[in-house]
LOBASE-766916 format. One line per field, with one value per residue (C-alpha): residue in three letters; x, z, y; residue number from 1. Coordinates in nm, 2 decimals, decimal comma. Last residue first. Layout:
% residues N
r	c(ALA	...)
east	c(X	...)
up	c(Z	...)
north	c(Y	...)
k	c(NUM	...)
% end
This chain:
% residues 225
r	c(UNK	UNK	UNK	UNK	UNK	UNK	UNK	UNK	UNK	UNK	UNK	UNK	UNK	UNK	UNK	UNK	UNK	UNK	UNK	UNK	UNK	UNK	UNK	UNK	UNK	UNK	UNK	UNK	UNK	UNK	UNK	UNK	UNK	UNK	UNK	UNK	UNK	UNK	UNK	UNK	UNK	UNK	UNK	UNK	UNK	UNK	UNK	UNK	UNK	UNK	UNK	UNK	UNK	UNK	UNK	UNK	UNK	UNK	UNK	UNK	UNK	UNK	UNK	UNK	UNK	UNK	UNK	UNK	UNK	UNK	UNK	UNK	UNK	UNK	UNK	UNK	UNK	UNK	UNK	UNK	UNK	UNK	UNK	UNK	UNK	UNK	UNK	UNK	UNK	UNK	UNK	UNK	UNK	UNK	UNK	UNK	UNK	UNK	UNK	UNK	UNK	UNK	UNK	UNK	UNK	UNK	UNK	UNK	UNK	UNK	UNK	UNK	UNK	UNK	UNK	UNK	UNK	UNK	UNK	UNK	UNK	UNK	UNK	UNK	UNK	UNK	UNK	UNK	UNK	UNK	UNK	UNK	UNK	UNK	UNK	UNK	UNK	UNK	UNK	UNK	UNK	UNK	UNK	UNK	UNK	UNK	UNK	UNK	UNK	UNK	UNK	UNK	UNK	UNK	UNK	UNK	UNK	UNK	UNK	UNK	UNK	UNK	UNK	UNK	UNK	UNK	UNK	UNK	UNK	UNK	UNK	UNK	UNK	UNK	UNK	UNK	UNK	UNK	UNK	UNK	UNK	UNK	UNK	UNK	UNK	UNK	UNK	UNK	UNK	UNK	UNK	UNK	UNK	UNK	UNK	UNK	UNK	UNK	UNK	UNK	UNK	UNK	UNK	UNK	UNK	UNK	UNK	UNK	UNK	UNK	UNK	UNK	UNK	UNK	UNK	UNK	UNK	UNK	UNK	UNK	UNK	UNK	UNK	UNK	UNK)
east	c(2,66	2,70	3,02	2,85	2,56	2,43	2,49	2,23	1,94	2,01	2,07	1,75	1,51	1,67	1,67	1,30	1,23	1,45	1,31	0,92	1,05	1,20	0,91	0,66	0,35	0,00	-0,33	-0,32	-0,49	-0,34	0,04	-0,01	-0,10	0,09	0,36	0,28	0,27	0,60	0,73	0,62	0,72	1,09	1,11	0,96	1,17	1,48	1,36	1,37	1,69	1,89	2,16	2,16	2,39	2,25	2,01	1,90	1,79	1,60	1,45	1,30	1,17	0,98	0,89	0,72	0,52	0,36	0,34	0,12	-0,12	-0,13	-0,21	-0,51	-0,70	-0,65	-0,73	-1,06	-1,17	-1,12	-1,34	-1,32	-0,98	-1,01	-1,22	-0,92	-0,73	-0,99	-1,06	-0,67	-0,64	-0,95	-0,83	-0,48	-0,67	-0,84	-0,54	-0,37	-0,15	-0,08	0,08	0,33	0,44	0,52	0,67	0,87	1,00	1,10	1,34	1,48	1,57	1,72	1,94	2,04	2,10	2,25	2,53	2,63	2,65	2,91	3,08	3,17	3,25	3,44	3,37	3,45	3,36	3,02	2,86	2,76	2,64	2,44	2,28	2,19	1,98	1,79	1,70	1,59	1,38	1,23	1,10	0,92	0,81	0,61	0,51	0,32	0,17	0,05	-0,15	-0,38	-0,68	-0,64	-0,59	-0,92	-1,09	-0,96	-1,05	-1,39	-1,48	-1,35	-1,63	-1,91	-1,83	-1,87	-2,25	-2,32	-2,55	-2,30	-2,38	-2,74	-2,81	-2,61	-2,84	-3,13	-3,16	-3,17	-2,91	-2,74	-2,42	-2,47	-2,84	-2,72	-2,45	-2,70	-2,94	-2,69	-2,52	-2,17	-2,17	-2,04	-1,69	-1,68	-1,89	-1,73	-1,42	-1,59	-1,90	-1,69	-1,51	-1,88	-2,00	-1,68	-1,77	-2,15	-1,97	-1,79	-2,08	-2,27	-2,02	-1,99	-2,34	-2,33	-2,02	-2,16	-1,99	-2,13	-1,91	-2,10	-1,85	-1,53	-1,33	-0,95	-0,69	-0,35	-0,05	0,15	0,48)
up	c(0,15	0,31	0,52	0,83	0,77	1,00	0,65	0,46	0,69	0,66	0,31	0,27	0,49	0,30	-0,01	-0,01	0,08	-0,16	-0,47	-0,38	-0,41	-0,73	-0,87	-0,78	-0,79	-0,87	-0,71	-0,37	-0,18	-0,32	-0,32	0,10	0,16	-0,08	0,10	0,40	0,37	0,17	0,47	0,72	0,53	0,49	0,88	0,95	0,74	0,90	1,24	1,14	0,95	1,29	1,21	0,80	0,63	0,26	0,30	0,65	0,46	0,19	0,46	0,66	0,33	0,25	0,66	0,64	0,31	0,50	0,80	0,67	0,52	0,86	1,05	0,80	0,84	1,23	1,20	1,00	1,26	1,53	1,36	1,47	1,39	1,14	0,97	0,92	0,78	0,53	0,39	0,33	0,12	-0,05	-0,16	-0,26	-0,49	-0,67	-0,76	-0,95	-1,04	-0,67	-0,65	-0,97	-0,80	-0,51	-0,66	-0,88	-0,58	-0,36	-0,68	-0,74	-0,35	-0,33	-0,66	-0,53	-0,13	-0,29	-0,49	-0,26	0,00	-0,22	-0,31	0,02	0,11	-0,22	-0,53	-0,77	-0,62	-0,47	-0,76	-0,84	-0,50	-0,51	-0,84	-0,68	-0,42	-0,66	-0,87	-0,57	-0,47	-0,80	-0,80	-0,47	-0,61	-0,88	-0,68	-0,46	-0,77	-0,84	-0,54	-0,62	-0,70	-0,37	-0,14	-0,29	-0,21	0,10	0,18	0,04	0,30	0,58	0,43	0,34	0,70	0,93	0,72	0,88	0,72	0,36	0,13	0,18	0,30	-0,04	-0,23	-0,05	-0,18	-0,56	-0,81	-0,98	-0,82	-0,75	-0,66	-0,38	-0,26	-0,17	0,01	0,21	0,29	0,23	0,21	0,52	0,43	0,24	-0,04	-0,41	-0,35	-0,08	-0,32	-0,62	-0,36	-0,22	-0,63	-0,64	-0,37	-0,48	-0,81	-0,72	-0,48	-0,79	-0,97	-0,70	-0,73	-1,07	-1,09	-0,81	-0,50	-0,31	-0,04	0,29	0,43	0,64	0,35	0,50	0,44	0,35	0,42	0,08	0,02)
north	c(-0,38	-0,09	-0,04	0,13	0,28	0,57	0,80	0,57	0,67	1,03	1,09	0,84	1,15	1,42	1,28	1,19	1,60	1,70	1,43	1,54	1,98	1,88	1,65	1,96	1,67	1,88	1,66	1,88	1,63	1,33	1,54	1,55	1,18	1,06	1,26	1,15	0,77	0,74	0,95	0,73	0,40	0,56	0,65	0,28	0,08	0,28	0,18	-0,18	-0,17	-0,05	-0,24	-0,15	-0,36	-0,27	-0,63	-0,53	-0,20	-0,39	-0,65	-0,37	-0,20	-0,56	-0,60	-0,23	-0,38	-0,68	-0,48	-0,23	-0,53	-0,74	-0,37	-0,36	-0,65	-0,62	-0,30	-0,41	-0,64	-0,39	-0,08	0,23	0,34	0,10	0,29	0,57	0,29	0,17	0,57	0,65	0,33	0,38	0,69	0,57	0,34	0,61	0,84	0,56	0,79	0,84	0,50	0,56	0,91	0,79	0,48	0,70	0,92	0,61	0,44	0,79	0,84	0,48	0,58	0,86	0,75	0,41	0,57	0,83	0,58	0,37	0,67	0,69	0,38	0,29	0,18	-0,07	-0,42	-0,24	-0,09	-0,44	-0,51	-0,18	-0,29	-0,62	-0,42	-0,22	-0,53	-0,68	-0,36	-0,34	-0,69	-0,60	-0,29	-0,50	-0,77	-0,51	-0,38	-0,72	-0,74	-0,48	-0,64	-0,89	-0,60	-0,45	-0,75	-0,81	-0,45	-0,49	-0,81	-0,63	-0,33	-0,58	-0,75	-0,43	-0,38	-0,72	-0,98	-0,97	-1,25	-1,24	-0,84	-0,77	-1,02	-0,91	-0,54	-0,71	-0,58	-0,30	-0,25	0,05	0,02	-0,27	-0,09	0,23	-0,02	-0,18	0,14	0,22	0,59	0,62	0,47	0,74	0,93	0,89	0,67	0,45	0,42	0,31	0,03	-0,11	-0,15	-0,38	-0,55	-0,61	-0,69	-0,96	-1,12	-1,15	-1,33	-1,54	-1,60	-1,65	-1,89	-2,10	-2,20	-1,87	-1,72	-1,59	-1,28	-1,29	-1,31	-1,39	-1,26	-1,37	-1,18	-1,02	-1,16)
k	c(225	224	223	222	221	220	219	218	217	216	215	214	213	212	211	210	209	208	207	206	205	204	203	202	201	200	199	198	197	196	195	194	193	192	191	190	189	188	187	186	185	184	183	182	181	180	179	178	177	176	175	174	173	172	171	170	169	168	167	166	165	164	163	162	161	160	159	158	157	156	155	154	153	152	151	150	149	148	147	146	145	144	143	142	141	140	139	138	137	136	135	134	133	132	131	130	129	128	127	126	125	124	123	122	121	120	119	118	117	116	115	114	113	112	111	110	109	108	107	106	105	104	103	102	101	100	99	98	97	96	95	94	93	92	91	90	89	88	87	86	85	84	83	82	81	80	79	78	77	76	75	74	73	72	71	70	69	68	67	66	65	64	63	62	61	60	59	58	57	56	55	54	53	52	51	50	49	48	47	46	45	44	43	42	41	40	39	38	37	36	35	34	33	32	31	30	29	28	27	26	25	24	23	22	21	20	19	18	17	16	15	14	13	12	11	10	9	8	7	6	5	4	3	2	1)
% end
């Protein structure tokens, strides 16, 4: 389940003002993808989003609060996607079970470190389709190298997802599930990293590199479950 934030921001109780506020955040996320966190400028926001200078300096005081307050935001739009793999992962995990009561250890690993590798590769792929949203991704965690209000922001996201992979491997029988959420996390991260900037996915070359890193998680279990 995802962490709540928190909008650090003034919030309007009327439909117009918080529709207002909506599309100053939304204008804040187009000028992330185009220019950076250093495009985000009061005045800039406030001619993307087509209104008054003083709305964004009313709702948003603090530059360091439009950009929390954007994150949240963004979190918030794509929430569903993170119901979506979690669905996944619990259909993965009852597959496994199934599998179980016919086969044995070793075709039991065999199993998972396929179908484990296939279910990686397609959310690679499915989370750089949206080729926008990994952008802002990349551009709110190197912020929050700089900024502590947004680390915190973003440290409670990460761990969200790391605690989902964590609870996968704990589910297999994994006893080191926590290190193995990590390794998996590390390479989902650098390899949208890597096929973002390139924009051209080799699905052979993505599937060998995921392989390798499952085949080795999967052999250190013992007796998956």
């Amino acid at each position: 389940m995802l962490v709540p934030l928190t909008y650090v921001g003034r919030q309007s109780s009327r439909s117009d003002g918080q529709a207002r506020r909506i599309a100053i955040l939304e204008a804040t996320l187009r000028l992330i993808v185009r220019e950076g966190i250093r495009g985000v400028r009061h005045r800039a926001v406030a001619s993307e989003a087509n209104v008054p200078l003083s709305s964004t300096t009313y709702y948003f005081d603090d530059i360091k609060d439009l950009i929390s307050d954007s994150l949240t935001y963004f979190a918030e739009k794509t929430l569903w996607m993170n119901k979506v793999l979690e669905h996944k992962s619990y259909a993965l995990v009852e597959s496994v079970r199934l599998e179980q009561q016919t086969a044995d250890e070793s075709q039991m690993k065999a199993f998972i470190i396929d179908n484990l590798s296939q279910f990686i590769c397609e959310h690679i792929k499915e989370q750089l389709a949206h080729r926008d949203d990994r952008i802002l991704e990349v551009a709110f965690h190197e912020e929050a190298l700089r900024n502590p209000q947004l680390a915190a922001a973003i440290t409670a996201l990460d761990k969200t997802f790391l605690d989902s992979i964590k609870h996968f491997f704990a589910d297999m029988g994994s006893s080191s599930a926590n290190a193995d959420a990590h390794q998996v996390l590390a390479i989902i991260k650098l390899l949208e990293y890597q096929y973002l900037i390139r924009t051209d996915i080799d699905d052979h070359a993505l599937l060998d590199i995921v392989s390798s890193t499952v085949n080795h998680i999967v052999m250190a279990i013992k007796n998956p479950s």
